[in-house]
DOGUZA-985869 format. One line per field, with one value per residue (C-alpha): x, y, z. Coordinates in pm, whole numbers, plus 50000, padded with zeros to 5 digits. Each point is the difference from the previous one (the first is absolute). Layout:
// residues N
c1: X / ...
c2: Y / ...
c3: Z / ...
This chain:
// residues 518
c1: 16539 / 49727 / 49861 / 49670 / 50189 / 50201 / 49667 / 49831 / 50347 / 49911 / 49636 / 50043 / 50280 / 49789 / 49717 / 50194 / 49980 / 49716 / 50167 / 49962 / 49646 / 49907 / 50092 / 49751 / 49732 / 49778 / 49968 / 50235 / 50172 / 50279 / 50146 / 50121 / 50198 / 49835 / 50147 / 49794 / 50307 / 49945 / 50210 / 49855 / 49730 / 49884 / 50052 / 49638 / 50068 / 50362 / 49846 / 49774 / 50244 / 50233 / 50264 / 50196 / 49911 / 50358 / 49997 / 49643 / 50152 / 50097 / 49820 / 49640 / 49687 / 50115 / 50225 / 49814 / 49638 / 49853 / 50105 / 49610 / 49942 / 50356 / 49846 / 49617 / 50243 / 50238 / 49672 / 49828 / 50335 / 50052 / 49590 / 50079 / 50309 / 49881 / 49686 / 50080 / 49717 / 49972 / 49810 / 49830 / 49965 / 49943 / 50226 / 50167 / 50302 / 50187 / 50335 / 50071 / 49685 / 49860 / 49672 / 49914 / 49794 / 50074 / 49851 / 50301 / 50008 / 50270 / 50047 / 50320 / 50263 / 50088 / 50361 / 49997 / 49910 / 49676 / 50208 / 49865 / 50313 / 49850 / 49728 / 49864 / 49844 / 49769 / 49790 / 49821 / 49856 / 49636 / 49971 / 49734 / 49806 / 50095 / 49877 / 49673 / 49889 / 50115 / 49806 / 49698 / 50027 / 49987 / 49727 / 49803 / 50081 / 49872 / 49686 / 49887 / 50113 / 49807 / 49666 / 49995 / 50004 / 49737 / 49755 / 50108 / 49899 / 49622 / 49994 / 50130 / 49743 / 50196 / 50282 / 50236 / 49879 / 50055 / 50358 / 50098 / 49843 / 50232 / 50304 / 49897 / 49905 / 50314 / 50227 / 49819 / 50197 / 50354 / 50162 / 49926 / 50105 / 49882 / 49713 / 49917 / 49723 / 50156 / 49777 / 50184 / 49998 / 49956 / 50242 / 50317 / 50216 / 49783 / 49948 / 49898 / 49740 / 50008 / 49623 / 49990 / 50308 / 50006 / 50250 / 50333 / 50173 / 49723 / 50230 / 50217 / 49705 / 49969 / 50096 / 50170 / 50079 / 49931 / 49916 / 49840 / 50230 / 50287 / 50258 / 50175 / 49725 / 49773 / 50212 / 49947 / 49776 / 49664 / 50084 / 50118 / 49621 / 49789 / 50198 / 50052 / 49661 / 50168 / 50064 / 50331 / 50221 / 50323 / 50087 / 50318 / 49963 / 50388 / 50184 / 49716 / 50155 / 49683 / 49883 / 50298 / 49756 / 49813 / 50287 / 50095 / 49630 / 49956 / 50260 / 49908 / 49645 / 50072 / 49882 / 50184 / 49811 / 49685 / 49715 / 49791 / 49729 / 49797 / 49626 / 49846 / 49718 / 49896 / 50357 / 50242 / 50102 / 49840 / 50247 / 50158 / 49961 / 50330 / 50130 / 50329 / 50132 / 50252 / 50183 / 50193 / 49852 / 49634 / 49809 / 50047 / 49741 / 49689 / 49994 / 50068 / 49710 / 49776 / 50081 / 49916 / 49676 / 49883 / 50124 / 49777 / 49718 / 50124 / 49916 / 49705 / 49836 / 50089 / 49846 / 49672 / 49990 / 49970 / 49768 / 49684 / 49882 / 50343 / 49993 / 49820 / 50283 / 50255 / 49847 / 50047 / 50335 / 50097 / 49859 / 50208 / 50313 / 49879 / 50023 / 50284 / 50215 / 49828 / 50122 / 50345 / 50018 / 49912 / 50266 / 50250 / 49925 / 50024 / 50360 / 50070 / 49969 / 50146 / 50332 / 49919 / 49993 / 50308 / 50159 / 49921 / 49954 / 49918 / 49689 / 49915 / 49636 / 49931 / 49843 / 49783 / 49878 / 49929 / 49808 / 49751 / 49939 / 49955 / 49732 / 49786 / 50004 / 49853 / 49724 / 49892 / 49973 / 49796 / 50215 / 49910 / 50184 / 50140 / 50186 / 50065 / 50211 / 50219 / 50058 / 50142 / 50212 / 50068 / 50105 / 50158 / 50274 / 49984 / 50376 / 50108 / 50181 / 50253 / 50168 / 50210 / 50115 / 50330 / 49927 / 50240 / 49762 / 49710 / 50142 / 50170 / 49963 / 50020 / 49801 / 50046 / 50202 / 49818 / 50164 / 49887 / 49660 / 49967 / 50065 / 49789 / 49734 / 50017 / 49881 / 49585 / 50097 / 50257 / 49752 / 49748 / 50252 / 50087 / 49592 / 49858 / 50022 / 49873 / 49607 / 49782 / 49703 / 50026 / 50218 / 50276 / 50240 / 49843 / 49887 / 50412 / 50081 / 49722 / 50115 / 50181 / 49778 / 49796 / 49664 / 50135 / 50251 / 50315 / 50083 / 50193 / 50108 / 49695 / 49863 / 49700 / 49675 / 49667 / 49811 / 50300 / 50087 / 49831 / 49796 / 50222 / 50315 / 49862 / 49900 / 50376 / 50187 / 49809 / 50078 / 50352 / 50063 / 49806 / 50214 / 50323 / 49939 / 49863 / 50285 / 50354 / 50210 / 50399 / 50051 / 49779 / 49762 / 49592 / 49853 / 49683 / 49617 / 49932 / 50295 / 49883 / 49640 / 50119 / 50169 / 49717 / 49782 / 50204 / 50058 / 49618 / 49866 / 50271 / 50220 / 49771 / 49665 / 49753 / 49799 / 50261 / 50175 / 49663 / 49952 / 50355 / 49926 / 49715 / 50215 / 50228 / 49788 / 49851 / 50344 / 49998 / 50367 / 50300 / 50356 / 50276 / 50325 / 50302
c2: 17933 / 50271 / 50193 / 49794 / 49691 / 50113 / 50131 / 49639 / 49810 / 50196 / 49958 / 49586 / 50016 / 50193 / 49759 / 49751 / 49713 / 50103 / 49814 / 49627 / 50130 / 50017 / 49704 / 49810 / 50138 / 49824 / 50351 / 50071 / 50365 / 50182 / 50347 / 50229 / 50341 / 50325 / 49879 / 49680 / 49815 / 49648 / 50100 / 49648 / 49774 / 49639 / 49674 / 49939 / 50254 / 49912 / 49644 / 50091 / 50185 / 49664 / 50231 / 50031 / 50353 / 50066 / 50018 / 50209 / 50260 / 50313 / 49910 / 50123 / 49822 / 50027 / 49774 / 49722 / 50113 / 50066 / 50385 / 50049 / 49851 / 50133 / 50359 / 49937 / 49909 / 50299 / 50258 / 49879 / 50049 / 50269 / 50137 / 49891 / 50189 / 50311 / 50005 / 49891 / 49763 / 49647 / 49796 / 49635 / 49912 / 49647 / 49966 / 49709 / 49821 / 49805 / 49781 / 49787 / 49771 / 50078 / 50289 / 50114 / 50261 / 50169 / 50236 / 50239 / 50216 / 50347 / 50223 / 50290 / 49920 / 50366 / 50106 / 50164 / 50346 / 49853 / 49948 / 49743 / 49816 / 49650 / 49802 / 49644 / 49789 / 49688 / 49745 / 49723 / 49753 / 50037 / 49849 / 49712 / 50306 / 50184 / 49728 / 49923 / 50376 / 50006 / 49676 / 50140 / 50325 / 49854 / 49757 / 50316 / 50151 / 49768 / 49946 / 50379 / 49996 / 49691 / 50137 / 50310 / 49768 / 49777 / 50294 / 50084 / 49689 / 50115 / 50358 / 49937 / 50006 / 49905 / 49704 / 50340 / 50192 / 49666 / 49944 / 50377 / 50051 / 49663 / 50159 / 50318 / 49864 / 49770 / 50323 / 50242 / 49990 / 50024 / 49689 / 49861 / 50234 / 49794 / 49706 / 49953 / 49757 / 49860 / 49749 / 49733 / 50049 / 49688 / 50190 / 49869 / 50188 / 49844 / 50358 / 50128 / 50321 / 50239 / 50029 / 50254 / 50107 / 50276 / 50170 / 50134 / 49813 / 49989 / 50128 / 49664 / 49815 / 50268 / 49833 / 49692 / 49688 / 49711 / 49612 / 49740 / 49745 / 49854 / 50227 / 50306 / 50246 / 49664 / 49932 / 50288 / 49894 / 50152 / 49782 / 49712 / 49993 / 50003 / 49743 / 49790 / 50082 / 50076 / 50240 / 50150 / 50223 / 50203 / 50116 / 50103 / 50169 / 50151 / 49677 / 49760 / 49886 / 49942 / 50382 / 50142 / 50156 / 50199 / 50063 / 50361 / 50095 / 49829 / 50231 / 50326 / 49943 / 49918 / 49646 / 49701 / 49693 / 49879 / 49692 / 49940 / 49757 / 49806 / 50138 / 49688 / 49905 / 49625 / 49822 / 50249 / 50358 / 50255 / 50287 / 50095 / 50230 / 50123 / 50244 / 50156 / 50111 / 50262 / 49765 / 49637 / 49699 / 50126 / 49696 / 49757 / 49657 / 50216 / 50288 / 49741 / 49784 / 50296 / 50156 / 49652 / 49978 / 50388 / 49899 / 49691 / 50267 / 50273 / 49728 / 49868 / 50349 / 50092 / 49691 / 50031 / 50327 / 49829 / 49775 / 50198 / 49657 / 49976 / 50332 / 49858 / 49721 / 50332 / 50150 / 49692 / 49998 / 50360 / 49867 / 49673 / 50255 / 50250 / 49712 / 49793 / 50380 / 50017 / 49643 / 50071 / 50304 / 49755 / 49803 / 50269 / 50028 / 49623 / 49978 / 50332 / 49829 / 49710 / 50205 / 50175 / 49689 / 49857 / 50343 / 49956 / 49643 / 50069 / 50148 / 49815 / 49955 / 50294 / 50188 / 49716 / 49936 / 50370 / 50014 / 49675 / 50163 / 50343 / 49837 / 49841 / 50312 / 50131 / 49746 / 50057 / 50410 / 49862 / 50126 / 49926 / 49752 / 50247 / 50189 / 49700 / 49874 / 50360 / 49927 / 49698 / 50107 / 50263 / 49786 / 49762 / 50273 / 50224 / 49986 / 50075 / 50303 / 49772 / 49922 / 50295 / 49863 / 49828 / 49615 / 50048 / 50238 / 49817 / 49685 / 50230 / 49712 / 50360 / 50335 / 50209 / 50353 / 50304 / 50028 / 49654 / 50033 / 50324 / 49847 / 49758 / 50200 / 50116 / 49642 / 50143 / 50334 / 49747 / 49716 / 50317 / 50141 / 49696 / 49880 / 50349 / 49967 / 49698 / 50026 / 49773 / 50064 / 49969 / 50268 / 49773 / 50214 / 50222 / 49696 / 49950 / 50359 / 50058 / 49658 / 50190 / 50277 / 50052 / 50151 / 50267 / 50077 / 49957 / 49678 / 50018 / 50111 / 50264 / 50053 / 49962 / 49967 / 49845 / 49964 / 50128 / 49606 / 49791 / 49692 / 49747 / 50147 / 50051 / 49565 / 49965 / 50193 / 49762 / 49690 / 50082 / 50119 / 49703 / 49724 / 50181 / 50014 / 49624 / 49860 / 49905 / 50304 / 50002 / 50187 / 49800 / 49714 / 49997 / 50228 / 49816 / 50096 / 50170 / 50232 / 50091 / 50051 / 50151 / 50247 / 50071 / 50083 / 50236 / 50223 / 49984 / 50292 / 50225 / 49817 / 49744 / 49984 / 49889 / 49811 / 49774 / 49949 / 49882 / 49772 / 49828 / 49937 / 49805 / 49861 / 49893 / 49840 / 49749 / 49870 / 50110 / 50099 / 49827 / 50194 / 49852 / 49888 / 49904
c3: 40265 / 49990 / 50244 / 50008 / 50016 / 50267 / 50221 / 49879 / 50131 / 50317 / 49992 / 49975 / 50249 / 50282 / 49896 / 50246 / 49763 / 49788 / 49675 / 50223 / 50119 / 49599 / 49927 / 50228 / 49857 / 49734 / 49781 / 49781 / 50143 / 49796 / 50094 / 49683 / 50016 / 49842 / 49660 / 50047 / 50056 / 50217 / 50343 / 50131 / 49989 / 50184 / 49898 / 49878 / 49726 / 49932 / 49921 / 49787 / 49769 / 50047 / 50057 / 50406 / 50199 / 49917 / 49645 / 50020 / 50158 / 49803 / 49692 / 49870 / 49903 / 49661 / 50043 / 50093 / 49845 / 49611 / 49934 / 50022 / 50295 / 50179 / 49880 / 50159 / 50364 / 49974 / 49938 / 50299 / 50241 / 49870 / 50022 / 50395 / 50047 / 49828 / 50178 / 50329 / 49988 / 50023 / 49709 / 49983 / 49656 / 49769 / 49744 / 49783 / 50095 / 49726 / 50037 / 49691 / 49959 / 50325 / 49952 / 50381 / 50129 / 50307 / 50234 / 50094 / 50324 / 49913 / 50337 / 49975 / 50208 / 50210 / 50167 / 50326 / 49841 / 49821 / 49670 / 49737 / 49979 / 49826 / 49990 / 50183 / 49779 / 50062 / 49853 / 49982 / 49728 / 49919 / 49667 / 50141 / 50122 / 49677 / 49748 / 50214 / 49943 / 49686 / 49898 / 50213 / 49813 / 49652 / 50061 / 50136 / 49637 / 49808 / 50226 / 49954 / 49622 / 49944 / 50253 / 49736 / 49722 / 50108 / 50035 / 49602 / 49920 / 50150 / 49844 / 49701 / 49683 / 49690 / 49958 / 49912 / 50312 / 50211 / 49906 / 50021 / 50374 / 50116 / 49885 / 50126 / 50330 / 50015 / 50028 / 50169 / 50301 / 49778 / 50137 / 49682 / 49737 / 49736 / 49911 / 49628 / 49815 / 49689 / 49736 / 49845 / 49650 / 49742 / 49712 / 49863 / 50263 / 50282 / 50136 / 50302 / 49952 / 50358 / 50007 / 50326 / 50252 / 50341 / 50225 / 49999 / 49765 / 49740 / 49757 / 50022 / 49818 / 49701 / 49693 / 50210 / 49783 / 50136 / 49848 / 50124 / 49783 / 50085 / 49891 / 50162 / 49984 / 50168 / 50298 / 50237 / 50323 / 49783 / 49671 / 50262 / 50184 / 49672 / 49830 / 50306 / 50173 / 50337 / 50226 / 49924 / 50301 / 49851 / 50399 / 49873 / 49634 / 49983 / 50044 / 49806 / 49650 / 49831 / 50056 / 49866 / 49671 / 50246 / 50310 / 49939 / 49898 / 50365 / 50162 / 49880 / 50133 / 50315 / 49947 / 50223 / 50032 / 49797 / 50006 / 49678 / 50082 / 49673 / 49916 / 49973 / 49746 / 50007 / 49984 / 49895 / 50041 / 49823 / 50155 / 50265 / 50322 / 50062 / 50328 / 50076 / 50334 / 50100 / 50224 / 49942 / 50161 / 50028 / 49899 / 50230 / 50055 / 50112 / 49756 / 49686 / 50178 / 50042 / 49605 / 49921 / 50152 / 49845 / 49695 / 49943 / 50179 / 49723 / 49686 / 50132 / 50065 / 49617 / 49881 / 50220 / 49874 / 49619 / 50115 / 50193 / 50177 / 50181 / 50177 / 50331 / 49998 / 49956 / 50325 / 50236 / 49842 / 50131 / 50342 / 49994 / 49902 / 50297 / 50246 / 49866 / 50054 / 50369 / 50032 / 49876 / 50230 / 50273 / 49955 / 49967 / 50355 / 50089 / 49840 / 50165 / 50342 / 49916 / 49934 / 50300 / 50219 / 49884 / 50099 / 50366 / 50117 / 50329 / 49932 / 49658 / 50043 / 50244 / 49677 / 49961 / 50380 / 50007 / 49660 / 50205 / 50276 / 49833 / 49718 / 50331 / 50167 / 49649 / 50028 / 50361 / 49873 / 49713 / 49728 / 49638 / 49750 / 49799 / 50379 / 50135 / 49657 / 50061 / 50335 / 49932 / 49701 / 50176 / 50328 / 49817 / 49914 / 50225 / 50073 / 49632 / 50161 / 50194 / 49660 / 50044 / 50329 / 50099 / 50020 / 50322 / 50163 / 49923 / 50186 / 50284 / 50301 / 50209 / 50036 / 49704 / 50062 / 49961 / 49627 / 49887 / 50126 / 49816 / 49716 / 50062 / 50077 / 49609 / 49852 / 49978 / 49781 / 49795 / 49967 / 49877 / 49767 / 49854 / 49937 / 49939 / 49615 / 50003 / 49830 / 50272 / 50031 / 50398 / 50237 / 50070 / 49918 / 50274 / 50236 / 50036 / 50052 / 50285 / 50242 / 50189 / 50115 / 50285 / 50041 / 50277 / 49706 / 50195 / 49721 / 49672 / 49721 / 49958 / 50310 / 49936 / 50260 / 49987 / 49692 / 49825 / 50011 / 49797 / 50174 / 49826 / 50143 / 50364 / 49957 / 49853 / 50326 / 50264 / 49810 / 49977 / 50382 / 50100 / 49742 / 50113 / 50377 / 50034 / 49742 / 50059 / 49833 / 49959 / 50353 / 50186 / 50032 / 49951 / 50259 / 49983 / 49929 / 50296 / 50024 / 49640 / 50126 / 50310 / 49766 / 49738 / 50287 / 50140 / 49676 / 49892 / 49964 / 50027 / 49698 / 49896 / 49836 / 50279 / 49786 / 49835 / 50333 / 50089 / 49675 / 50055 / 50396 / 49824 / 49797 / 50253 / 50212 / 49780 / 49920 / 49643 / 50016 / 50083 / 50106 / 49733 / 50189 / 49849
């Protein structure tokens, strides 16, 4: 046994039955020596290798792990242990057909002379958290690339110039490296001509052969879409069959997944519209429904453009487009919530009781349409933040300790961070971040004081100290209306807004909200 093992045997034994203590926990803990040899672990973690503590012991990741992943583990102990520093970090976890992603706690493990002897790892799952961001990320994508595009379709003064501004609009951002416009052509190879292409991986579409018949060169997802006249998603190019022609073009352009969506003129497809993406699995539902959607916009903008008595139709088509995007980003947020509330059951609709009262303390300050729709968006998810929060927490039928609050306390810059991106043309990004803060600036994240806080976030902080006060929460019942109002009154002026204390005591008293109980 080496010295580290032998000052880690003595570490666990002074711990006084530290090794039983792990293994009540829900995380899953492991200990590893400086060589980033397992010296123990808990029974969460030996079940999810299917393998008994026993036989973990003494081995390495790479026994159990890909050599790429067992590599990414061993760099991060071994970052810890050279550093002295502990590290949080996301990162993939992969056993056999199982694809996980964790968020992994690393803190050096010291002997009584402040030696790094090892390292304490722990973890927890977060791929529902993981895929929600992800999905909200790429939906955010392809609502900016398609926004730029839409205003091409407006500037634009030639067919040519058209088509070349939507590809370069498409990936101007980079997170599509590639978007080409290719013509079917009526020869005896059933060609396809590229008629304009942008970004990274331009050069991927010089001198590309592709068909529109129905042999090899005609059943890639571009050929596929004209010939077919639908939308075609490739969300895994290396391991699809029929794009073998094209696969190692694909690879050394950094290409991964692809949708080519028909051009149509009348009843059939007159090209195609086709994107790529750096990353597998990026078209999901929306984005196909929202390509979809531009494309038809795309075809009928080039054919009002042909015909000069179509180009008022082409303008209320932009404006249909602008609002059918506002729409979708609307109900991004509705499905948001949704996964929010079946997160936390015990306060599943406390999002939506706050966003009512917030949106008639909106009226009775004589907000506009246009604030009072933020607010409620805005409302509606203003808890987006919590998704990085332990479902146990949230439910806690007890106080929260001073380390789960804090991280509580981190859902409005999380909810921010995760909506910032995010092209409305409201502040709810900004709405979220500010619910928190108080006008005497002693609230959170920022600090901030007075005007500094927008009106709709000032409306949004009342609302939700009077819904969370006066409705049952998982430590306690309903305190009622007037321990709420008792409370508002106290803090206005020094915390709250004076006037939208006052609005909501308005509110309040003509019975236009109701406390929700379980």
């Amino acid at each position: 046994m080496t010295r580290d093992k032998e000052l880690l045997a003595a570490w666990l034994g002074q711990g006084g039955g530290i090794v039983s203590v792990l293994d009540e926990l829900p995380q899953r803990l492991m200990i590893k020596d400086r060589r980033s040899v397992y010296v123990t672990c808990n029974r969460a973690y030996a079940r999810d290798l299917g393998r008994p503590v026993a036989d973990i012991v003494g081995r390495t990741d790479a026994d159990f792990f890909a050599p790429e992943l067992a590599a990414l583990y061993v760099q991060a102990d071994q970052h810890v242990m050279t550093t002295g520093e502990a590290l949080t970090l996301e990162e993939p976890f992969v056993i056999g057909d199982r694809h996980s992603w964790l968020r992994t706690s690393k803190r050096p493990l010291h002997d009584e002379a402040g030696e790094v002897i090892g390292v304490l790892v722990s973890f927890e799952d977060v791929t529902e958290q993981h895929l929600l961001t992800e999905s909200l990320r790429r939906h955010d994508w392809a609502l900016t690339a398609l926004h730029r595009a839409g205003e091409a379709l407006v500037r634009a003064g030639s067919d040519q110039e058209l088509i070349e501004n939507v590809c370069a609009a498409l990936t101007h951002d980079d997170e599509y490296p590639l978007c080409w416009i290719g013509w079917a052509v009526d020869d005896a190879d059933h060609s396809v001509r590229v008629a304009a292409s942008a970004g990274r991986a331009a050069a991927y579409a010089e001198g590309l052969n592709i068909s529109w018949g129905d042999g090899p060169l005609g059943l890639g997802p571009t050929g596929s879409a004209i010939r077919e006249n639908r939308v075609i998603v490739n969300n895994r190019a290396a391991s699809q069959h029929s794009f073998a022609p094209w696969k190692e073009r694909a690879r050394e352009h950094g290409i991964a997944a692809s949708i080519a969506i028909p051009l149509q003129a009348q009843n059939h497809a007159a090209g195609a519209l086709t994107v790529y993406s750096r990353s597998e699995d990026s078209f999901g539902d929306r984005e196909i429904g929202l390509f979809k959607e531009f494309a038809d916009t795309l075809m009928f903008g080039i054919e009002a453009r042909r015909n000069a008595a179509a180009l008022d139709a082409a303008t209320r088509s932009r404006v249909l487009q602008e609002e059918k995007l506002r729409t979708a980003l609307e109900d991004a947020l509705g499905a948001i919530a949704g996964v929010l509330e079946q997160r936390d059951p015990y306060t599943a609709g406390h999002q939506k009781h706050v966003a009512a009262l917030a949106i008639a303390i909106g009226r009775e300050l004589g907000l506009d349409a246009e604030k009072l729709h933020a607010l409620l968006l805005a409302a509606t998810v203003h808890d987006l933040g919590k998704i990085e929060v332990p479902v146990e927490i949230l439910t806690k039928p007890a106080r929260l300790n001073a380390a789960e609050f804090a991280l509580v306390k981190r859902h409005p810059e999380v909810g921010y961070q995760l909506l910032k991106r995010v092209d409305f043309p409201w502040p709810i990004a900004d709405i979220i971040r500010q619910h928190h803060e108080s006008i005497d600036g002693s609230g959170y994240p920022q600090g901030l004081k007075g005007d500094q806080i927008l009106l709709e976030a000032k409306i949004l902080t009342v609302a939700d100290i009077v819904e969370s006060i006066s409705s049952d929460r998982p430590y306690r019942p309903a305190l009622g209306l007037d321990q709420a109002i008792t409370e508002i009154v106290k803090i206005r002026g020094s915390k709250l807004e004076p006037a939208v204390v006052d609005a909501c005591l308005r509110v309040l008293s003509r019975g236009e909200f109701v406390p929700h109980t379980l």
